[in-house]
VOVO-19362 format. One line per 2 residues: number of its first residue (from 1); their letters; for each residue x, y, z of C-alpha. Coordinates in Angstrom, 1 decimal. Layout:
NUM> A> X/Y/Z; ...
***
This chain:
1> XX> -43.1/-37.5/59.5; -39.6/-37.2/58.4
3> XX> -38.5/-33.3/57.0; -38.2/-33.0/53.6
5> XX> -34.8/-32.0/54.0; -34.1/-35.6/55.1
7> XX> -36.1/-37.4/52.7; -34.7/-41.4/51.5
9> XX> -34.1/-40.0/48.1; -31.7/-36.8/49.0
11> XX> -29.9/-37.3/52.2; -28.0/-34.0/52.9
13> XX> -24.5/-35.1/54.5; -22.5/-32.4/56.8
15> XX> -19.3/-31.6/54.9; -16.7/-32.0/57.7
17> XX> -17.8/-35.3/58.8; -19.8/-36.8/55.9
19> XX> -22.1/-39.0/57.8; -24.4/-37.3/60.0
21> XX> -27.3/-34.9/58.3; -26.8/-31.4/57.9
23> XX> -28.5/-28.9/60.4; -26.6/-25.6/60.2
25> XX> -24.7/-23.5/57.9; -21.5/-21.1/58.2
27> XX> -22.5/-18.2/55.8; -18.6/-16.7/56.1
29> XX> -16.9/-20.5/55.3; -19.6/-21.6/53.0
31> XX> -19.7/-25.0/54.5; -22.9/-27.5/55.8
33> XX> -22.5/-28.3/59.2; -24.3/-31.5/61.4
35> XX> -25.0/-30.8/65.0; -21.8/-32.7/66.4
37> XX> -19.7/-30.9/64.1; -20.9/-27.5/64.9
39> XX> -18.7/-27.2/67.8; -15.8/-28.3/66.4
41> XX> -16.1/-25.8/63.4; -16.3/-22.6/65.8
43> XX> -13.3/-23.7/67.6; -11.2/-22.8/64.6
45> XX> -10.4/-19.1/65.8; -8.4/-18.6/62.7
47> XX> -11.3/-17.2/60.9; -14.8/-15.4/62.1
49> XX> -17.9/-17.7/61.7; -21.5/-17.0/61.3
51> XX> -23.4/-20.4/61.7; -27.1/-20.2/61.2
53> XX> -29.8/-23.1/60.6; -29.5/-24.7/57.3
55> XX> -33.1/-23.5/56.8; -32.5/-19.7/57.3
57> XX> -29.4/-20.7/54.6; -32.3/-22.4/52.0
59> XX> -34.2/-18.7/52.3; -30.9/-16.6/51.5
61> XX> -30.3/-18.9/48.7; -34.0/-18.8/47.5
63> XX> -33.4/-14.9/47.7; -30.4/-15.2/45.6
65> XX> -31.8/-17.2/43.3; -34.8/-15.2/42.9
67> XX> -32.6/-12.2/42.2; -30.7/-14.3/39.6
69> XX> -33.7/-15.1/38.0; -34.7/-11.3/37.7
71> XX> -31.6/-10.4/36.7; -31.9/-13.4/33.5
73> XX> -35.3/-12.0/32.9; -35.1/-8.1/33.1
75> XX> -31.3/-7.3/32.1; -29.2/-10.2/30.6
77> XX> -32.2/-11.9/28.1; -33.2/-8.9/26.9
79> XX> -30.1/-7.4/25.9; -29.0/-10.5/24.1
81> XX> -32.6/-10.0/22.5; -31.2/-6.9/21.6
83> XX> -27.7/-8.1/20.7; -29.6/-10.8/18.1
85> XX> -32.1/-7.7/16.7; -28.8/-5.9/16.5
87> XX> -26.7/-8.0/14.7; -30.0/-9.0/12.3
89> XX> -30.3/-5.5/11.1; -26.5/-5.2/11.1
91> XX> -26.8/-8.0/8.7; -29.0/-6.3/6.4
93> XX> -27.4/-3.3/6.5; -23.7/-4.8/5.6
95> XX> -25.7/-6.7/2.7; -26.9/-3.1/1.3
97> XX> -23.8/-1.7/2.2; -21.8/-4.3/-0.5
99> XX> -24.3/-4.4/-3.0; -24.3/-0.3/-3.3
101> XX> -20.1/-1.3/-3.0; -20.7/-3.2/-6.4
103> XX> -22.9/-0.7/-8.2; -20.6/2.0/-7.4
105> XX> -17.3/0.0/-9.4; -20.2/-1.1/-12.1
107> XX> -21.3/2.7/-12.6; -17.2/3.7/-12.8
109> XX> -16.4/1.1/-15.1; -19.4/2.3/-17.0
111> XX> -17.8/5.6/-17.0; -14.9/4.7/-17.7
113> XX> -16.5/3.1/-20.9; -18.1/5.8/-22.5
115> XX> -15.3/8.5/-21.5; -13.0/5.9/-23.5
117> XX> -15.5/5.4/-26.6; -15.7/9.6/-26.5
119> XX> -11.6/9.1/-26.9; -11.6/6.6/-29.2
121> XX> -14.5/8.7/-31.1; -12.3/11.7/-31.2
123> XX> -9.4/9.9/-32.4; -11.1/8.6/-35.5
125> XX> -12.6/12.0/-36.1; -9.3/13.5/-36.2
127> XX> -8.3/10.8/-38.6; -11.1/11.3/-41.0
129> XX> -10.1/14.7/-41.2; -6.3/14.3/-42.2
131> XX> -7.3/11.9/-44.4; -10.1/13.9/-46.2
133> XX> -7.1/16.8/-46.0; -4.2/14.3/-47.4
135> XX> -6.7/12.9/-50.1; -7.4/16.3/-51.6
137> XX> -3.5/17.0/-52.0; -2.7/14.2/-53.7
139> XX> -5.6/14.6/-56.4; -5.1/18.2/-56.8
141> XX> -1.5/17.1/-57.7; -2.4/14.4/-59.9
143> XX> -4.3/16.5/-62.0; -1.5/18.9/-62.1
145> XX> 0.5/16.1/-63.7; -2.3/14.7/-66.2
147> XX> -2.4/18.2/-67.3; 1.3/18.5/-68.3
149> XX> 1.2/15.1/-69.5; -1.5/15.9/-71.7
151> XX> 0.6/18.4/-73.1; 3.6/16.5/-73.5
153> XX> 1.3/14.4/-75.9; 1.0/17.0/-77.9
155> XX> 4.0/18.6/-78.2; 5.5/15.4/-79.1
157> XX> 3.1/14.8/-82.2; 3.4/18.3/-83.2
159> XX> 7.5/17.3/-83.7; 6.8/14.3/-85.6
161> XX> 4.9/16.8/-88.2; 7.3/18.8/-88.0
163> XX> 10.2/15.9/-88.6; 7.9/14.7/-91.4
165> XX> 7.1/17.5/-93.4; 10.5/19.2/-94.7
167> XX> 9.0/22.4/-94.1; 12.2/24.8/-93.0
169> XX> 10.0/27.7/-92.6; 8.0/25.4/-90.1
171> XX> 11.4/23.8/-88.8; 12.7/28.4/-88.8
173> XX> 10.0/28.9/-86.2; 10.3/25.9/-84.0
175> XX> 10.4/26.8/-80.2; 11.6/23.9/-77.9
177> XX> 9.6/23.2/-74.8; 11.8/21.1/-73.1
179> XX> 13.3/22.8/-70.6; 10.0/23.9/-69.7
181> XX> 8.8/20.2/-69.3; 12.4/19.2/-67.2
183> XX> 11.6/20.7/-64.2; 9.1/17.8/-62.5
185> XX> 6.1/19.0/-60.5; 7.0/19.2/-57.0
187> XX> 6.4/16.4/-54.5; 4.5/16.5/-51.6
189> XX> 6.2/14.9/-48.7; 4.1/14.3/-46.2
191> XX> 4.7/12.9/-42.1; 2.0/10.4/-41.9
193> XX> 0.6/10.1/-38.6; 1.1/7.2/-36.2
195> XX> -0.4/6.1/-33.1; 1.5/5.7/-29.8
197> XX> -0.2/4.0/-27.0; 0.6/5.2/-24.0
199> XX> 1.8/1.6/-21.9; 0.0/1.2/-18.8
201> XX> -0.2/-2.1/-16.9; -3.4/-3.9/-15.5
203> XX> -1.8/-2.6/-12.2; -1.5/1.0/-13.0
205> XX> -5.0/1.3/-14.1; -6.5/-0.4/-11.2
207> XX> -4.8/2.2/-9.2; -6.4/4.7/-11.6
209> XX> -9.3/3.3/-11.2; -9.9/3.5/-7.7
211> XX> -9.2/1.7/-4.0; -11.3/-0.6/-1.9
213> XX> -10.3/0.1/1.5; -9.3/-2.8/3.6
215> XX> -11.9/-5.1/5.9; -11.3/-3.8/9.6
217> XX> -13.0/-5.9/12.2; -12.6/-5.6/15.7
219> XX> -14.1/-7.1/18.4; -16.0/-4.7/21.2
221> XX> -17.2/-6.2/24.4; -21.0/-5.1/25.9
223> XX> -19.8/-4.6/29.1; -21.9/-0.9/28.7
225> XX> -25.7/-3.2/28.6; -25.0/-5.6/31.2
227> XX> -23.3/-3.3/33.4; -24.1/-0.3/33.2
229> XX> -24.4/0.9/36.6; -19.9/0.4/37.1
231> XX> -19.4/1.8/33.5; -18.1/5.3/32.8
233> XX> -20.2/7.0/30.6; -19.9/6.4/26.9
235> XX> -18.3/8.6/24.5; -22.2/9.6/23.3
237> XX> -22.9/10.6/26.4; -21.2/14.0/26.2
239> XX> -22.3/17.2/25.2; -21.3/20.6/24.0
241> XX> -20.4/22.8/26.9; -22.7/26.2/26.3
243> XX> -19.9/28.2/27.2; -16.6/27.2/26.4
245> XX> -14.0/27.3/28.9; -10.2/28.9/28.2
247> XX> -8.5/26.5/31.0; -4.6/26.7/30.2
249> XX> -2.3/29.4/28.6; 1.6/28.0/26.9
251> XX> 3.9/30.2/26.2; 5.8/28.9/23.6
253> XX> 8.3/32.0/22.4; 7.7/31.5/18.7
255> XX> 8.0/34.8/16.8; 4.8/33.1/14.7
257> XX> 3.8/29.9/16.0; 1.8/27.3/13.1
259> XX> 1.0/24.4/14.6; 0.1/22.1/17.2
261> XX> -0.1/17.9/17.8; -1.2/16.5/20.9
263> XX> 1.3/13.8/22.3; -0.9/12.5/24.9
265> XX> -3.3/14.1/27.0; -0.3/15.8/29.0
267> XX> 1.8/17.4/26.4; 2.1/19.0/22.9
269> XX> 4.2/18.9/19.7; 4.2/22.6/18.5
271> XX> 6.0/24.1/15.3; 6.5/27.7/13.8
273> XX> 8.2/29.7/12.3; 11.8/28.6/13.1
275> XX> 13.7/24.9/12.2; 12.8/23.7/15.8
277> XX> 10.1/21.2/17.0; 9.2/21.7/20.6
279> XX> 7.3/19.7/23.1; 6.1/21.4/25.8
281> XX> 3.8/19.8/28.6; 0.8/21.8/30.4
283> XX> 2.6/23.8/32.6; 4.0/25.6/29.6
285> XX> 7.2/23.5/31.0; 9.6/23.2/27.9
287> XX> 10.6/19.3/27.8; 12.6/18.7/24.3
289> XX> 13.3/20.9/21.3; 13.8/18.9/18.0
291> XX> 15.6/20.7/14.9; 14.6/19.6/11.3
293> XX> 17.3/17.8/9.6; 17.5/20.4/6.6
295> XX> 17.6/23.2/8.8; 14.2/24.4/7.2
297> XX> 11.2/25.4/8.6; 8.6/22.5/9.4
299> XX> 5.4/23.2/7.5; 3.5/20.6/9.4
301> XX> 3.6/17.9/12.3; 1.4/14.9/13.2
303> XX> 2.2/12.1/15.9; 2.2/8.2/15.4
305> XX> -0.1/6.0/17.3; 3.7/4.7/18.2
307> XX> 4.2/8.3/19.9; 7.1/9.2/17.1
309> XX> 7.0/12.4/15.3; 6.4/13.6/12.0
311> XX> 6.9/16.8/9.5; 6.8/17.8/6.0
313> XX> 9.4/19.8/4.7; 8.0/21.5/1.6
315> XX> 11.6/23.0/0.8; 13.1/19.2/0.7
317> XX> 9.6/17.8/-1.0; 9.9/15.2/2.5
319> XX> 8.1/13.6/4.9; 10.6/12.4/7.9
321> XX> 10.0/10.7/10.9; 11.7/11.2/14.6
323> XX> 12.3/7.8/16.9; 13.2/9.1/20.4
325> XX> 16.6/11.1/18.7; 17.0/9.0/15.8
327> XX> 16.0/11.2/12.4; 15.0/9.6/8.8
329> XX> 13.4/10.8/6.0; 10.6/8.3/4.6
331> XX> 9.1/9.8/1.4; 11.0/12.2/-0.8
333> XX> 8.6/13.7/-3.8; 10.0/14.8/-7.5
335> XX> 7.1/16.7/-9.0; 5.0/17.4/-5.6
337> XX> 6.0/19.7/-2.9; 3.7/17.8/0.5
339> XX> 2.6/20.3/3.2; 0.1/19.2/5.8
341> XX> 0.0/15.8/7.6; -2.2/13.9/9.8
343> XX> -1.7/10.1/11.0; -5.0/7.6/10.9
345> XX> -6.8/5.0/13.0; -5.0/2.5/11.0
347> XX> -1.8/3.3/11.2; -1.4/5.1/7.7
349> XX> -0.6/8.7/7.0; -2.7/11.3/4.9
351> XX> -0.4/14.5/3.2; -1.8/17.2/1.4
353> XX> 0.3/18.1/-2.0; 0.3/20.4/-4.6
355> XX> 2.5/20.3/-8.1; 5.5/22.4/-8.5
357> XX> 4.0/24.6/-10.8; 0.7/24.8/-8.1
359> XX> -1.7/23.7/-10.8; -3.3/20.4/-9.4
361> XX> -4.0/19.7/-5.6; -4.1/16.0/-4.0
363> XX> -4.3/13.8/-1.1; -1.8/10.8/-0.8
365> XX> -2.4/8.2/1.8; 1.1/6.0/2.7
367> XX> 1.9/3.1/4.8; 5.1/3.8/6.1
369> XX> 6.9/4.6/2.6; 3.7/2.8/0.0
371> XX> 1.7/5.2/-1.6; -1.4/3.6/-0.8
373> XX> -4.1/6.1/-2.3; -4.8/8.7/-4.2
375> XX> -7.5/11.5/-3.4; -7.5/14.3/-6.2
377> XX> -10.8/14.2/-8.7; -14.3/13.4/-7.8
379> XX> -17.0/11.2/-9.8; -17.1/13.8/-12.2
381> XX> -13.6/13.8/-13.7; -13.6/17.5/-11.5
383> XX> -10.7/18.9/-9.0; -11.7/17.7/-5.5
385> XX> -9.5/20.7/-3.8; -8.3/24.0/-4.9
387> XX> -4.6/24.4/-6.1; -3.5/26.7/-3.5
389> XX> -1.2/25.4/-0.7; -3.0/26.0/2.7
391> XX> -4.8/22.5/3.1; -5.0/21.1/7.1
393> XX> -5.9/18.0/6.8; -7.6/15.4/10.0
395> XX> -8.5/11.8/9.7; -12.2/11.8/11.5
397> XX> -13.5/8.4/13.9; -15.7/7.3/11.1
399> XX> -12.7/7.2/8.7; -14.0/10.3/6.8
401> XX> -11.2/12.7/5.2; -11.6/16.5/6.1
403> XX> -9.7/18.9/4.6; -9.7/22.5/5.3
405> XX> -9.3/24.1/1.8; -8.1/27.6/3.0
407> XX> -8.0/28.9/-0.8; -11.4/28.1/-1.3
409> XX> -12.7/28.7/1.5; -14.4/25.2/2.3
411> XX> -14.1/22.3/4.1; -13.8/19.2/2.0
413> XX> -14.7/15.7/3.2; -14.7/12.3/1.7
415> XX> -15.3/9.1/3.0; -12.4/6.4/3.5
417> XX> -12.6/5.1/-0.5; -12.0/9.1/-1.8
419> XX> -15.5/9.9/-2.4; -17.0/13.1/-2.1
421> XX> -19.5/13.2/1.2; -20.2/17.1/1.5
423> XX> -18.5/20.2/0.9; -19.2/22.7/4.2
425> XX> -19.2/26.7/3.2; -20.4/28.0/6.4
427> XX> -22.8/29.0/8.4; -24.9/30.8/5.9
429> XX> -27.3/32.1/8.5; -24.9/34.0/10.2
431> XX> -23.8/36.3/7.2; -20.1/35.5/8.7
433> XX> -17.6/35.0/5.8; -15.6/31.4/6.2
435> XX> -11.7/30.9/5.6; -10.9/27.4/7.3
437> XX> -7.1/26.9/8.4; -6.7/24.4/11.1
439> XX> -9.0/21.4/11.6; -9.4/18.4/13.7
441> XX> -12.1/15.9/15.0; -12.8/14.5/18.1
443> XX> -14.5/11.5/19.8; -18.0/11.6/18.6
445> XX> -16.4/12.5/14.8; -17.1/16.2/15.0
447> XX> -15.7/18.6/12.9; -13.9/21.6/14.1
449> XX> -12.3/23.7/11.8; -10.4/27.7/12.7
451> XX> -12.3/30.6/11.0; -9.2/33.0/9.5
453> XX> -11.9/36.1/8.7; -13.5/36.0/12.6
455> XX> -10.8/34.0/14.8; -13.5/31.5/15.7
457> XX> -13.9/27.9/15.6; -16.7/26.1/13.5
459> XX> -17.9/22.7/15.1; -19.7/20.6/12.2
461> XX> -21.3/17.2/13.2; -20.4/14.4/10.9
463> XX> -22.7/15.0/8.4; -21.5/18.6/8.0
465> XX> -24.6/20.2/10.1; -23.3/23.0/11.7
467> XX> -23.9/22.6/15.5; -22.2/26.5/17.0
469> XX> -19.3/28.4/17.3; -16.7/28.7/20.0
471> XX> -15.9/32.4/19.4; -15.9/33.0/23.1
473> XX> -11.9/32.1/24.7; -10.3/35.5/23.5
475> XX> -8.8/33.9/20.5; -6.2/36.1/18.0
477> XX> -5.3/35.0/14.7; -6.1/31.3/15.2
479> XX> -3.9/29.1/13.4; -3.1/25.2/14.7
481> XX> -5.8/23.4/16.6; -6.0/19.7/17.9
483> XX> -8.0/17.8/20.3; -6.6/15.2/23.4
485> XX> -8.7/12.3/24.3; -9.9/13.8/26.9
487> XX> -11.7/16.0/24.4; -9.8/19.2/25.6
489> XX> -9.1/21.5/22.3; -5.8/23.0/21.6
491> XX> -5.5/26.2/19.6; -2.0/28.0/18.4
493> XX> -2.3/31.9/18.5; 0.0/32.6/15.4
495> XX> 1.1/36.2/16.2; 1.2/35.9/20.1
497> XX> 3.0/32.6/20.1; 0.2/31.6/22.7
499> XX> -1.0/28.0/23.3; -4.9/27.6/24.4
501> XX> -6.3/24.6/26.2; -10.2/25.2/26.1
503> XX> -12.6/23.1/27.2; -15.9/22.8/25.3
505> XX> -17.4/19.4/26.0; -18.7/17.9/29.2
507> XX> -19.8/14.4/30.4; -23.6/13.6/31.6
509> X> -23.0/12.1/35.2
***
């Protein structure tokens, strides 16, 4: 009986000589050998061979595919099962996402609506009312000059008696009125009021109104399901250290050192209390000092996802930007003096302002030199942020806005369209007081935010849960603090001029 192998239907040829059935296999060449040809393949000495029957070669394949077929089964189906549930849920989510989008600008415009009917109410009481008051003057004076004509009447018939009758002991006695009636009752001049609309395009109030944010869409590859066993762990795979770790001490020289900006993961942009700008790596090695171009002192620095450098200067009411040496200033303010900075995921920068007079407090995101947004009120018509000037401000990973309100003593965050999310206190538990300067966020968009009254640092989780304290590194008058991607937290001692690195998260292996 002839083999399977060689059946009439499927005759396996031998891949060198293409005539003769295939008995043997070279596992290292990948090629079907006949029995003749055998030989001549294992003469080639150029390259180690491993010929085995062709039928040893059909069980390693049936192996192979056998652990292909486990693999379909257990790890790549599923997890496109997964990727489908995934996406459907995303789906329905995204759908409740733009309908709430919709009833959020429906319930402003409503707003809107009944604040302006309240305005237009008031406007029309106020007119009643110097109407009413305009009315009565102008009757109480025509009666006044009824009255005297009245008795002009009758002081001229009394001298046509008088003319007529001939009497001179009547005409003796006469007493003219008419000087008395020459002087005209006064007149009332009167400013009527006028309305002046205040002109404001279509464009101006839909910036009033409010600002979508921009679709972002970016494509992430799930190289983490199918893979997992070659893949680093993921970003939520790390956890809070329970003791943080003080790891590196700069010495920067600043009489009062502000604040810090993390470069890269080597080195860090710190300013104080002098016009200089210095970048010093983590060796406490000084690499470049940068002066401000007014000669002022920086009140805050941030660095570009381009690596270029930015400070306010709130005696200049600028923003400027450093290229490699090149300096230029990008925004210059009139009636707002900016103070802190921090650059987003997107490219964009977020200040924190004040007016000159420190009444009103705001938020202004740019693009380059656009004003793109405006962050001051919430939904209420009510001051988002206090109108004092010490306001750090961080962009987190889930676009939310944090602010660290230091005259209020609260952390402010909004989400990426300006609206209010929460407003964190403290830890009320603790009985600690809470005066937030610096703050920053890191990879899985935790808060942290320096404690003035204790010299420790809050972490918050997204929601504005309070998760502990780091209160443990032998930290003094905390002011500046940033994180590197390698989620190691930077803090600036003000009075000592020190730099800390501490480390406070760690990865599950």
């Amino acid at each position: 009986m002839m083999d399977s192998l060689y059946s009439a239907q499927d005759v396996l040829l031998c891949d060198l000589c293409k005539i003769a059935a295939l008995q043997s296999h070279c596992e290292v060449c990948n090629i079907n050998l006949c029995k003749d040809c055998v030989g001549e393949h294992l003469s080639d000495s150029s390259n180690r061979h491993n010929v085995v029957p062709y039928t040893q070669n059909l069980y390693t394949k049936s192996k192979d595919l056998a652990k292909d077929l486990e693999e379909l089964e257990k790890i790549i189906y599923p997890a496109y099962e997964k990727c489908s549930i995934d996406l459907n849920s995303e789906r329905l989510d995204v759908e409740k996402h733009y309908e709430k989008l919709a009833r959020d600008i429906i319930k402003e415009g409503e707003c809107w609506q009944r604040d302006i009917n309240i305005i237009v109410n008031k406007h029309l009481t106020e007119i009643d009312g110097m109407k009413t008051k305009h009315m009565a003057a102008l009757i109480k004076q025509e009666k006044e000059v009824l009255k005297v004509t009245s008795d002009l009447k009758v002081a001229i018939l009394d001298l046509r008696k008088i003319l007529k009758s001939y009497d001179t002991s009547i005409t003796s006695t006469y007493h003219s009125q008419n000087a008395e009636f020459r002087s005209l009752p006064p007149k009332i001049n009167v400013s009527l009021p006028s309305f002046t609309s205040h002109q404001i395009s279509i464009e101006h109030l839909y910036q009033m109104f409010g600002s979508l944010s921009t679709l972002s869409t970016t494509i992430q590859e799930h190289d983490t399901v199918l893979k997992a066993s070659k893949t680093m762990p993921c970003p939520e795979h790390k956890q809070l250290l329970d003791k943080p770790k003080l790891t590196t001490t700069i010495e920067t020289k600043y009489e009062l050192l502000y604040n810090i900006t993390c470069l890269d993961d080597e080195e860090v942009w710190t300013c104080g209390d002098d016009k200089s700008m210095r970048l010093f790596d983590l060796q406490g090695k000084l690499l470049k000092t940068i002066n401000t171009k007014s000669g002022n002192v920086p009140c805050d620095i941030a660095v570009t996802r381009s690596g270029d450098l930015l400070y306010t200067d709130r005696e200049t009411k600028t923003v400027n930007i450093v290229r490699n040496t090149e300096m230029q200033e990008i925004i210059r303010l009139k009636a707002w003096i900016p103070y802190f900075i921090c650059c987003t995921l997107s490219g964009d920068f977020l200040v924190t302002m004040k007016t000159d007079n420190g009444d009103y407090s705001k938020v202004v995101r740019y693009s380059s030199a656009t004003e793109k947004q405006t962050i001051q009120f919430d939904s209420k018509g009510q001051p988002l942020y206090s109108p004092f000037y010490l306001k750090h401000i961080s962009e987190n990973k889930n676009l939310d806005i944090c602010v660290a309100d230091n005259g209020a003593n609260v952390v402010v965050v909004v989400n990426q369209a300006g609206k209010l999310r929460f407003r964190y206190t403290g830890h009320s538990t603790s009985g600690r007081s809470f005066n937030p300067a610096g703050i920053t966020t890191d990879c899985l968009s935790q808060i942290l935010t320096l404690d003035n009254k204790t010299s420790c640092i809050h972490i918050l989780d997204q929601d504005g849960q309070f998760l502990r304290y780091i209160d443990s590194c032998d930290l003094h008058h905390p002011r500046g603090i940033c994180v590197n991607t390698k989620n190691y937290l930077f803090v600036t001692e003000c009075h000592s001029g020190k730099v800390k690195r501490i480390k406070y998260m760690q990865d599950i292996q």
